[in-house]
Structure formats: C-alpha cells, structure tokens
C-alpha positions as CSV (number, residue, x, y, z in Angstrom):
1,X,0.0,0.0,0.0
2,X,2.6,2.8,1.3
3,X,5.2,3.4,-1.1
4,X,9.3,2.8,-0.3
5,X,11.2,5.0,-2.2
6,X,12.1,8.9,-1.2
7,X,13.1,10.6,-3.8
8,X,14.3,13.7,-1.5
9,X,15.0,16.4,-4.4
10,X,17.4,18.7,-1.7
11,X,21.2,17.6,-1.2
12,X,21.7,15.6,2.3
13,X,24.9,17.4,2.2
14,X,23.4,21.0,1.7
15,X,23.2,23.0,4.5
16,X,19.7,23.0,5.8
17,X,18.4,26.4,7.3
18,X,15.5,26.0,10.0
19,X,12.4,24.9,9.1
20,X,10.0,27.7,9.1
21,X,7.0,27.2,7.0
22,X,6.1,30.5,5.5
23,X,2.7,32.0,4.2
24,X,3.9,32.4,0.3
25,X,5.1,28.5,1.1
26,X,1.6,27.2,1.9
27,X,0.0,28.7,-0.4
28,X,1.7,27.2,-2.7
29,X,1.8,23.7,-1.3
30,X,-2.2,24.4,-1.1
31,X,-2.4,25.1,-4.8
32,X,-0.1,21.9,-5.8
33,X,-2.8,19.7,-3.5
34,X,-6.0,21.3,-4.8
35,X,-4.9,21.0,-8.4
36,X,-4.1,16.7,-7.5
37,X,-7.6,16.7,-6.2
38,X,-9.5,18.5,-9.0
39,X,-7.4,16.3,-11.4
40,X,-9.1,13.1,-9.7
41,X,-12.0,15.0,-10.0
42,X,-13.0,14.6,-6.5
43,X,-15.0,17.1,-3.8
44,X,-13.3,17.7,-0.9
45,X,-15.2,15.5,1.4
46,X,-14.7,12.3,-1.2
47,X,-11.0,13.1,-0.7
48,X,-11.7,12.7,3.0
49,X,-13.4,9.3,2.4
50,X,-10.7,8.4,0.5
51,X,-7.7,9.4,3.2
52,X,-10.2,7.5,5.2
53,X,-9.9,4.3,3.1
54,X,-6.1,4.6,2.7
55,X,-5.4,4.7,6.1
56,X,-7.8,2.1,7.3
57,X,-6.2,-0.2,5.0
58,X,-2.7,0.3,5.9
59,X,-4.2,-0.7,9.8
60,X,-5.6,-3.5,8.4
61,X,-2.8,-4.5,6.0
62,X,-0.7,-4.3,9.5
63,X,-2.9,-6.5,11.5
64,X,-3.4,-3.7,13.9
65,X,-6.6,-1.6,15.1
66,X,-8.0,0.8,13.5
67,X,-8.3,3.8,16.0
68,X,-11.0,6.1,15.2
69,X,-9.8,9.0,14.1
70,X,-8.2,7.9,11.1
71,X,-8.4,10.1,7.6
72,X,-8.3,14.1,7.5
73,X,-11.0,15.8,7.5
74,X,-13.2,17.9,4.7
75,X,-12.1,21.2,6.7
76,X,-8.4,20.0,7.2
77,X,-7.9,19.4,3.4
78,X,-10.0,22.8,3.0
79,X,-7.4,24.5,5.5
80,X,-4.4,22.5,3.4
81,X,-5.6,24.0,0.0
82,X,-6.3,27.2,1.4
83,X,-2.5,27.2,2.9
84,X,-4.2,28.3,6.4
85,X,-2.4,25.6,8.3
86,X,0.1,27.1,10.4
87,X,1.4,23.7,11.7
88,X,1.2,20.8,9.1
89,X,0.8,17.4,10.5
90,X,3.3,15.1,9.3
91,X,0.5,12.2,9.6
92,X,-1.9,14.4,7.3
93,X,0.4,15.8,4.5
94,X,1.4,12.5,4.0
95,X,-2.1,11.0,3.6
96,X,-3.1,13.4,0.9
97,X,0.4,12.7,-1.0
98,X,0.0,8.9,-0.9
99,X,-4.0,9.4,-2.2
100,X,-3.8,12.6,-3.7
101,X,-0.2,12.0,-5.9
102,X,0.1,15.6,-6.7
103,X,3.1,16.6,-9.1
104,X,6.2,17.7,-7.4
105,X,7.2,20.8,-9.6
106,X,10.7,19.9,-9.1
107,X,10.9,16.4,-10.5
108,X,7.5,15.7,-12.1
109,X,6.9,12.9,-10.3
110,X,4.5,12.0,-7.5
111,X,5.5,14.6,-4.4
112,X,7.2,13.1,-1.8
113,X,5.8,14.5,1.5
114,X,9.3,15.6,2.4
115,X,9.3,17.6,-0.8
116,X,6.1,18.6,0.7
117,X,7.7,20.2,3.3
118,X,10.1,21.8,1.7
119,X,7.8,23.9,-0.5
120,X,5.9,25.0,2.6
121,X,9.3,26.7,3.8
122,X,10.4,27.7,0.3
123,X,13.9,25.8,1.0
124,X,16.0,25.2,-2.1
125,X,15.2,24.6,-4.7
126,X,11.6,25.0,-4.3
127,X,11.5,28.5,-3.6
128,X,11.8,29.2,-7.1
129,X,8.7,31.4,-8.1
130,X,9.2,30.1,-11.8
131,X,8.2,26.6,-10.5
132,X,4.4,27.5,-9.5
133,X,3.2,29.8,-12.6
C-alpha cells in the first residue's frame, strides 16, 4: 500500500536552514494539493473518504486496530488547500500525498511528502517562483 522509495530532491549534504513554514510557502503547497484533487476529480469531502480508506487499510494490512480518528478531515484538506495551516501534521500531509499524488514541480513525479515540506518553507530549490506559474 505505502510506497518505499524517497526521492528527496534537496542535497543531504546541503546545509539546511530552519524549518519555518512560510505563508507564500503554503499557499503554494495548497495550490499543488488542490490541483491533485481536481485532477481526480474529486470534492473535498470524497478526498476525506478516501484518506479514510487509505489509512484504514494500511491498519488492516498491518494487522493492527483501527483507531477512530483515522483520515483528514473535509475542513483540514479545506485548511491545506487554502494554505491556512500554520502547523502541518506530518501524519496528514502524508495522507493526501500517498491518495492525492500531486506533481512535485521539481521532478515531475508524484511529491514526496518531504518535498512537501520543503515547498511549505520555500527551502531550495523549491522557492523558485518560476516553478508555480
């Protein structure tokens, strides 16, 4: 179900400045995830169904319980898109990645939710304003 590889587009070696996510950064995250959902043509609340489904099924696939709570929510992907997240939850951002697959303007492949997180801060090289137009 979960996928193995990382392709991490920024250089282990490189130094890495703190990681502050920054409004211009969100927003543009928010824009990448929107556009994966509208490609699959789904609502918001399907895509909560479906980060519902995911994550149920890793649980299962694991042989462990399935607690509750799991998925995102209609108004946490709303918040994601909208870039009004202050803190993103590792747990969520990689939900909508794995069901989602947006397009990582960096390597045109599915977006690693590392590379996630490095568009919300705008570290190199995705703080390159030429990559979102």
């Amino acid at each position: 179900m979960s996928r193995l590889s990382n392709k991490v587009v920024v250089d282990k070696q490189q130094e890495l400045r703190p990681v502050r996510f920054t409004e211009t950064g969100r927003m543009r995250l928010g824009k990448i995830l929107k556009a994966a959902r509208q490609t699959t043509g789904w609502s918001v609340s399907e895509t909560e169904f479906k980060t519902k489904g995911y994550e149920e099924a890793l649980f299962t696939a694991t042989n462990q319980p399935v607690p509750k709570d799991v998925g995102i929510s209609a108004a946490t992907v709303n918040r994601y898109e909208r870039g009004k997240l202050d803190n993103l939850d590792w747990r969520s951002l990689s939900l909508l990645c794995f069901v989602l697959k947006p397009i990582d303007p960096v390597t045109g492949e599915a977006l690693e939710p590392t590379n996630a997180l490095y568009i919300a801060c705008e570290h190199p090289p995705y703080n390159d304003a030429k990559l979102y137009e």
